[in-house]
LOBA-878324 format. One record per residue: residue in three letters; x, y, z of N, C-alpha, C in turn. Coordinates in steps of 0.1 Angstrom, whole numbers, plus 2048, in hexadecimal, padded with zeros to 3 digits. Example, Ala and Ser with C-alpha at 12.3 -4.5 7.8 and 13.67 -1.06 7.14 Angstrom:
// LOBA-878324
Ala8847C784E87B7D384E8847DF84E/Ser8807EA8478897F584788180084F/
// end
This chain:
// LOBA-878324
UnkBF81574C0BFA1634B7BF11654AD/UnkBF91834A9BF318D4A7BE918449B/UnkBDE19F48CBCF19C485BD019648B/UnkBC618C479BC8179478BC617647E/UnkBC0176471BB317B46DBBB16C47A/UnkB97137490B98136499B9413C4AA/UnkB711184BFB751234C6B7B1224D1/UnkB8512C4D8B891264E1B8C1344EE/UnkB931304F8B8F13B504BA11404FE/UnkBA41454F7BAF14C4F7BA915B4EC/UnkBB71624EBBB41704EEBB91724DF/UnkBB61694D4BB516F4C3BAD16B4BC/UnkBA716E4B3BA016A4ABB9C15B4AC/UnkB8D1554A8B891474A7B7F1444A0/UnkB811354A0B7012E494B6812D4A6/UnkB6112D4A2B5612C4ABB4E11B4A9/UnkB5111A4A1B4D10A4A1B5A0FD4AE/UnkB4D0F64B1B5A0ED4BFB620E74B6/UnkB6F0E64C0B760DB4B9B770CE4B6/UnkB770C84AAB770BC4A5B7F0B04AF/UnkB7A0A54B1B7F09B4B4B8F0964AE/UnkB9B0994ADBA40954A0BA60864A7/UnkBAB081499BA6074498BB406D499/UnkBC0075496BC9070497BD40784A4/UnkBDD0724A7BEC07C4AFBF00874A9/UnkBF3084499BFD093496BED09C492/UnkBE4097490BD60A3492BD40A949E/UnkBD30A14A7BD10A44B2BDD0AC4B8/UnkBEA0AE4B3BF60B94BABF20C34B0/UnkBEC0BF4A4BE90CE49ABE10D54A2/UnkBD20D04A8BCA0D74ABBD20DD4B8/UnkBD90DA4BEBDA0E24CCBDE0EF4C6/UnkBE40F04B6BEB0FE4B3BDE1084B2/UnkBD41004ACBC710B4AABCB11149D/UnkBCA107494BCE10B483BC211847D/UnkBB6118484BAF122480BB3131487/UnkBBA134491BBD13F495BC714348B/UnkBD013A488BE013C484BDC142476/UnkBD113F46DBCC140460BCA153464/UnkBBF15346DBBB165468BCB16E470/UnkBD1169475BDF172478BE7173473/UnkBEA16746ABF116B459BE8173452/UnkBDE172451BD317E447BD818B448/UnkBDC18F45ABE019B45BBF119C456/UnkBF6193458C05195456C09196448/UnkC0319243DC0818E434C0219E42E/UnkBF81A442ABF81AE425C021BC42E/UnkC031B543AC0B1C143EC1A1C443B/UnkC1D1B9436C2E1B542EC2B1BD423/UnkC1F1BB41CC201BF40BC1D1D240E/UnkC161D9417C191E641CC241E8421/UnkC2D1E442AC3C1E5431C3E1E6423/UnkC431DA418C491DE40CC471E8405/UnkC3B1EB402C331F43F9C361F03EB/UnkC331DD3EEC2E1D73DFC2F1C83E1/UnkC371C23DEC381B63DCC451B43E9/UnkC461AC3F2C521A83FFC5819C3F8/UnkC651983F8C6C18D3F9C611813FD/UnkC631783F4C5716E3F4C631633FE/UnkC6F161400C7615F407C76166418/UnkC6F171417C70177424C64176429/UnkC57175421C4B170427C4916142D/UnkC4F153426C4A14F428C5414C431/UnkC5E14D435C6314F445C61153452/UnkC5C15F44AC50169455C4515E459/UnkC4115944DC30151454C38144458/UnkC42140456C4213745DC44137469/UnkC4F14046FC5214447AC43149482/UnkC3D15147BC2F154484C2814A486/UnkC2614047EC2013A480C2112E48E/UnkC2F12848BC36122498C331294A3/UnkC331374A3C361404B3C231404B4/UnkC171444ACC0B13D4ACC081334B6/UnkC0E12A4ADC0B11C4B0C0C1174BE/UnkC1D11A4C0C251154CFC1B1204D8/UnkC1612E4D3C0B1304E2C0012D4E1/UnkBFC1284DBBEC1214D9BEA1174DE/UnkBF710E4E1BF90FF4E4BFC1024F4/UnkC0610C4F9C0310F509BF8115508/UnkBF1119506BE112050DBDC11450C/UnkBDC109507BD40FD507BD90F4510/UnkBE50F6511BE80F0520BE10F452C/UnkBE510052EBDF10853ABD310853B/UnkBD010752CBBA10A532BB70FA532/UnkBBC0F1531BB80E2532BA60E2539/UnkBB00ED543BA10E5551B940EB54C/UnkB940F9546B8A100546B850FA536/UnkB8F0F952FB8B0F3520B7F0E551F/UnkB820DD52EB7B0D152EB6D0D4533/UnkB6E0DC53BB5E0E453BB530E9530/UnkB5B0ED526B560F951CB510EC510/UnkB440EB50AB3F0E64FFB440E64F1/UnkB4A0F24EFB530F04E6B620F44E5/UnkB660F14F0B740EC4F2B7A0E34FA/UnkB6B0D94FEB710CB503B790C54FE/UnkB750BD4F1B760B54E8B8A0B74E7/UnkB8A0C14E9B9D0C64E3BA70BD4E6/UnkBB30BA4E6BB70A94E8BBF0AC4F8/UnkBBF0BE4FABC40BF506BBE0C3513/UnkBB00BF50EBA10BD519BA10B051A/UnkBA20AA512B9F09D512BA808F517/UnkBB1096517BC108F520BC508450D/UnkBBE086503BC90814FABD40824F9/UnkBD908D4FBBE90934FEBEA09550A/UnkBF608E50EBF9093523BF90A4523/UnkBFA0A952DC000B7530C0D0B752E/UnkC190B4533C250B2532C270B1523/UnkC200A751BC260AD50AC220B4507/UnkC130B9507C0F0C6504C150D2502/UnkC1D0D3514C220E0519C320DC50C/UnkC370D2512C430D4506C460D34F8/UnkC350D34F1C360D04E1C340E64E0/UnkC2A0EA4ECC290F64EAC361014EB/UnkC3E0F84F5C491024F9C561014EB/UnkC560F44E9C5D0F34DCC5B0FC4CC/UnkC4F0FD4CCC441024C0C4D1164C7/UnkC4B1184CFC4F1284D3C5C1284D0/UnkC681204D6C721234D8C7711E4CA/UnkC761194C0C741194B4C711204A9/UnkC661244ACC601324A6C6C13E4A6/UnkC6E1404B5C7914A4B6C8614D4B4/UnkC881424B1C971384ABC9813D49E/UnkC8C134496C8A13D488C8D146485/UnkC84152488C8115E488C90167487/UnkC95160490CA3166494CB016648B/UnkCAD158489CB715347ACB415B471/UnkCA715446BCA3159460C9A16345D/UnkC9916F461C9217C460C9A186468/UnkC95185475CA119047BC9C191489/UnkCA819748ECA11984A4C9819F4A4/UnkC941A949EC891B04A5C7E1A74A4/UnkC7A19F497C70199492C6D18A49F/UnkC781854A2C7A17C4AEC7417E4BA/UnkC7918D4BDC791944C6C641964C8/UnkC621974C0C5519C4C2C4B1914C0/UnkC511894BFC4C17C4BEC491764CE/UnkC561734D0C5A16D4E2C521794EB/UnkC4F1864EAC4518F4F1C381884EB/UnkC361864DFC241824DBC231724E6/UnkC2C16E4E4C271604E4C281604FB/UnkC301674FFC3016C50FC26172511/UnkC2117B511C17185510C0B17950E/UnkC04177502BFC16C502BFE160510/UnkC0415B50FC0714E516C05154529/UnkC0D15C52DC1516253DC0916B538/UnkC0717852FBFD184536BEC17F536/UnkBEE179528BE017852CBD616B52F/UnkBDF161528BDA15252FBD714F53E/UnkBE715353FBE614D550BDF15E558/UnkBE6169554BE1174561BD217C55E/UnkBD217E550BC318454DBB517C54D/UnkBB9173544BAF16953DBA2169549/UnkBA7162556B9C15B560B9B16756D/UnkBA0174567B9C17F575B98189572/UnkB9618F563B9219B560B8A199553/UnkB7D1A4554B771A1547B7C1AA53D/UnkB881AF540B8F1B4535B981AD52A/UnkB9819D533BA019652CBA319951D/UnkB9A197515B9D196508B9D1A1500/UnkB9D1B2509BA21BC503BAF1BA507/UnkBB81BA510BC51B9510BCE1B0508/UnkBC21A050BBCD198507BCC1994FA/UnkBC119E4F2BC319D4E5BCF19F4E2/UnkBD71AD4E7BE41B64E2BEC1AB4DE/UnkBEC1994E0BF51934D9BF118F4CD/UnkBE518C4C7BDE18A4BEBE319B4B5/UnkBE81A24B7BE71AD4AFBF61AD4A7/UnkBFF1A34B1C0E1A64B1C1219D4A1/UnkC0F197498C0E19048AC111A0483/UnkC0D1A9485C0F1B747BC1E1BD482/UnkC1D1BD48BC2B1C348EC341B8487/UnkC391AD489C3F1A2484C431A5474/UnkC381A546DC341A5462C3C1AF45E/UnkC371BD466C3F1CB45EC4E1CC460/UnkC521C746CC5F1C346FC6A1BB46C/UnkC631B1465C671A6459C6C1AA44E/UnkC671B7449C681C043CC701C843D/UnkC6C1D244BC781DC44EC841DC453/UnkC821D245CC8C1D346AC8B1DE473/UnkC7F1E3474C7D1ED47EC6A1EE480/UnkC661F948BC5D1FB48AC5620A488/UnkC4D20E486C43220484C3821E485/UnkC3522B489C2922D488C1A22447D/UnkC2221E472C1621346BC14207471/UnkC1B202476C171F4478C0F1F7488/UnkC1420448EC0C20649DBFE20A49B/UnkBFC20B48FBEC211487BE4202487/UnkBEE1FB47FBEA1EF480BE51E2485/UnkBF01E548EBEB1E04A1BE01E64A6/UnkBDE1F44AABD31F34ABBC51EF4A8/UnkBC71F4496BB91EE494BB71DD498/UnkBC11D549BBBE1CA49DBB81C84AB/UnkBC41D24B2BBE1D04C2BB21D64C5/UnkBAA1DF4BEB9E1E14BFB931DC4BA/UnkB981D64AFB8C1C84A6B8A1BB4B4/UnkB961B84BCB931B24BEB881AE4CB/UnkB821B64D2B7A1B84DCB681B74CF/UnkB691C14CBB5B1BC4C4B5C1AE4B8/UnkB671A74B8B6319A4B3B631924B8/UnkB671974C9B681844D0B5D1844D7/UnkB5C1954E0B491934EAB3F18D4DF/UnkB3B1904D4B321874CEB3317C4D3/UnkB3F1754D1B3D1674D0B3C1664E0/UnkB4516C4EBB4016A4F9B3216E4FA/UnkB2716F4F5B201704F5B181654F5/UnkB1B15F4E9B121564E2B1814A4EC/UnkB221484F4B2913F4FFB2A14350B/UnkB1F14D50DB2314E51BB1B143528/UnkB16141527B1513452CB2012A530/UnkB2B127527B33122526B3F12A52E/UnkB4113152FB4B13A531B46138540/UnkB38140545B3813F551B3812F559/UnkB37126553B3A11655CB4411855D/UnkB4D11B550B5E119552B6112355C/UnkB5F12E562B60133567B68141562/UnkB68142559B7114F54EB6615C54F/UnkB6D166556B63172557B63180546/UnkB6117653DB5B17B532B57189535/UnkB5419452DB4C19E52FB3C19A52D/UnkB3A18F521B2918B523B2618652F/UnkB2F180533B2B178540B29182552/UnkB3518754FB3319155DB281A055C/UnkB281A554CB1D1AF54BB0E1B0544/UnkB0C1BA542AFC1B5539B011B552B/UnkAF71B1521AF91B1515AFB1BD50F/UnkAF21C8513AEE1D8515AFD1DE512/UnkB041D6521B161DC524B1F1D6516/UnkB1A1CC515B201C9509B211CD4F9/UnkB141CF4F6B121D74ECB151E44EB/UnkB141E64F8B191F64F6B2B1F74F4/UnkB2D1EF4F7B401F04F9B441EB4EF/UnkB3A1E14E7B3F1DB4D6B3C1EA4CD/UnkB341F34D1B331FF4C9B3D2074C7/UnkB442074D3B4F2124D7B5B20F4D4/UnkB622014D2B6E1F84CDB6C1FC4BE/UnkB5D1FE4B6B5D1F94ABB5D2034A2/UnkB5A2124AAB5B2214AAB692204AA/UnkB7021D4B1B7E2234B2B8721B4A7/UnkB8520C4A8B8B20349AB8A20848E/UnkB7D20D48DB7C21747DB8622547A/UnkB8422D483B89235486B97234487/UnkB9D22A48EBAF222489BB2224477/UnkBA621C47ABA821446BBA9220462/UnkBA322B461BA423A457BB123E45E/UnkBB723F468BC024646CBCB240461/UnkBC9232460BD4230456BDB23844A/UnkBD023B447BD3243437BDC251437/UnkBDA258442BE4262441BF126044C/UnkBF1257453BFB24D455C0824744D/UnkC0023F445C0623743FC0623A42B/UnkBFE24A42BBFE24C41ABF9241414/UnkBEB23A419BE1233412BD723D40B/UnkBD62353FBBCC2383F0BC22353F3/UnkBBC23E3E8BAB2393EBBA822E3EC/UnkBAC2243E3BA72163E8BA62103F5/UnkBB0216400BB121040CBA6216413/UnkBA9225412B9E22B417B9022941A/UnkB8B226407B81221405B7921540B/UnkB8020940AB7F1FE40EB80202423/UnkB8520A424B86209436B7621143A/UnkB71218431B6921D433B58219431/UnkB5820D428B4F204428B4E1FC42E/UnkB5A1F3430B5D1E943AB571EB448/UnkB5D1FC448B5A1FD459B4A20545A/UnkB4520A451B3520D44FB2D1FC450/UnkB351F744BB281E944EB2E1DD459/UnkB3E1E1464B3C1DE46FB341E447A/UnkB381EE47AB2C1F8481B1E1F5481/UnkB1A1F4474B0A1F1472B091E3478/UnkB111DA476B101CC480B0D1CB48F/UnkB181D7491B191DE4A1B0D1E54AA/UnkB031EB49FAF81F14A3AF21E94A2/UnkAEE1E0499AE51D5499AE41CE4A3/UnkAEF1CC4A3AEE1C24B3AE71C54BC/UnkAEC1D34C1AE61DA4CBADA1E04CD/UnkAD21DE4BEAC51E04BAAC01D34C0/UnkAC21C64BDABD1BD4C5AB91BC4CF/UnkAC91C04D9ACA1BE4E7ABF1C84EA/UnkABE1D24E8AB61DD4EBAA71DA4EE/UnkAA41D34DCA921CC4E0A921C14E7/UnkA9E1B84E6A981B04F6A941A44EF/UnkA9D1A24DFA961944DAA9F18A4E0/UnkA9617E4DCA9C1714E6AAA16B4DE/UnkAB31714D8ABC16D4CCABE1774C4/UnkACE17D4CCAD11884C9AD81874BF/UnkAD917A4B6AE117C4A9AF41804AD/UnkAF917D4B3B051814B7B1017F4AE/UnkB0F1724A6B1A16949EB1B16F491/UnkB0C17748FB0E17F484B1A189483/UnkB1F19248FB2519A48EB3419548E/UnkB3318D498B41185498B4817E48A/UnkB3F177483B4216F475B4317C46C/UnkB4018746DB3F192460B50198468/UnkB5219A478B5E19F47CB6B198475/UnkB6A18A473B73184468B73187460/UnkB6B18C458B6D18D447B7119E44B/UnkB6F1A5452B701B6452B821B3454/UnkB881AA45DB951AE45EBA11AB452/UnkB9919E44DBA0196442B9F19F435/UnkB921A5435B931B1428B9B1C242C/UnkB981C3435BA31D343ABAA1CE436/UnkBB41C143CBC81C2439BC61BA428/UnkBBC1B7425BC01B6411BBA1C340E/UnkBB71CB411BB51D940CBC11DE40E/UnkBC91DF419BD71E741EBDF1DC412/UnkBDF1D2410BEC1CA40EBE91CC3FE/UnkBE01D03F4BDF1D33EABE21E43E7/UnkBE11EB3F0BE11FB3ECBED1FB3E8/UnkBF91F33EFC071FE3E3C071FB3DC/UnkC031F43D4BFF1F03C4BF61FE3B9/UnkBE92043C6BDE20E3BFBEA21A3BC/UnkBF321F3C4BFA2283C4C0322C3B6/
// end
């Protein structure tokens, strides 16, 4: 699990740096959650509570929310690490993981992950509300059944579809607040599900090598870089363009406005640059650039949104 604002072959947000050796057992069941993904998808959830309010949310009902998100996170980050075992032990920097490495059997793996879900959902249910549950047990299915096991290793679409669970932290969020859902939090989702294709080809870029041993048909891997550049242009065109739709949407002030409008003037300019590179044909197309600046562009949109009903 959805933003939020964590490298590895699943379909949300990541550090790009391999994973650490953990030195102990309960480190080593932490890292199967992938504590760096779980960090930028609270980024998005948490300012989208303080918009659902339109000021300050029950500090009681957030941190229920994040915990519950974070559990339903966690328990699917820990099955994708089951599942990708085989391909993880291939990849340079997701050998090392303790569920490449046979530190943890498969069999606890699969049941510390299924526990971590069905917990999550449990939560959520008690303590927030069904819909919030509800859309949880879809993020964490969806990730796990659509795009782990069916997308991931057969289409180079993978990680536009599967992102759509990586986006589900905002619905959660707004639903945590309302008990319902509109038109804002679907503004929301989008801009997430469209950030997320030009922040992850970077990095399949900068690993495609990797990707193609493991056998994962990446879009760097199966097309040219040319194809790629050109389709981080077009995600990044339409993500900005989301991202303004907000405002008369959702009756955001200038500040949000403003801030969506710089932000996405100098992801863009990241966007062309890129493809300024690929274009001249240098040996080092700078890729990580665009990817490391894509974290900081999502983490500052939702604290621009999550501060505007305050400008008002």
């Amino acid at each position: 699990m959805s933003t939020q604002v964590s490298a590895s072959n699943s379909g949300a947000p990541q550090s790009a740096l391999p994973t650490p050796v953990p030195s102990s057992t309960w480190r080593a069941y932490l890292a199967l959650t992938k504590p760096r993904i779980i960090e930028l998808l609270l980024v998005t959830t948490i300012p989208t509570m303080f918009l659902a309010a339109g000021g300050f949310p029950s500090l009681k009902q957030v941190v229920l929310t994040l915990v519950g998100g974070t559990l339903a996170a966690g328990g699917a980050n820990v099955l994708n690490c089951y599942i990708d075992r085989d391909i993880d032990a291939l990849m340079q920097r997701t050998h090392t993981r303790p569920s490449a490495t046979g530190q943890i059997s498969g069999p606890r793996i699969l049941v510390f992950g299924a526990f971590l879900s069905v917990l999550s959902v449990a939560s959520l249910w008690v303590t927030v509300n069904g819909l919030a549950a509800a859309l949880a047990a879809f993020a964490i299915a969806f990730y796990v059944v659509g795009y782990t096991m069916l997308l991931k290793r057969r289409t180079t679409q993978n990680i536009v579809w599967g992102g759509a669970a990586g986006c589900m932290p905002v619905l959660i969020g707004w639903s945590a607040v309302t008990g319902s859902l509109s038109w804002t939090p679907v503004v929301l989702f989008m801009i997430v599900f469209l950030w997320t294709p030009p922040h992850y080809w970077p990095l399949s870029i900068r690993y495609q090598d990797e990707y193609a041993a493991a056998g994962v048909p990446m879009l760097p891997v199966e097309e040219s870089e040319h194809t790629v550049a050109r389709q981080i242009i077009w995600y990044s065109w339409a993500m900005v363009a989301t991202s303004l739709a907000l405002t008369p949407i959702a009756h955001m002030s200038w500040f949000y406005t403003t801030a969506a409008v710089l932000l996405g003037a100098i992801f863009l300019w990241q966007g062309y640059a890129l493809r300024i590179r690929v274009t001249a044909g240098v040996a080092d197309i700078k890729p990580m650039r665009l990817f490391h600046w894509s974290i900081t562009y999502l983490a500052l949109v939702f604290l621009a949104l999550g501060i505007d009903p305050f400008i008002h």
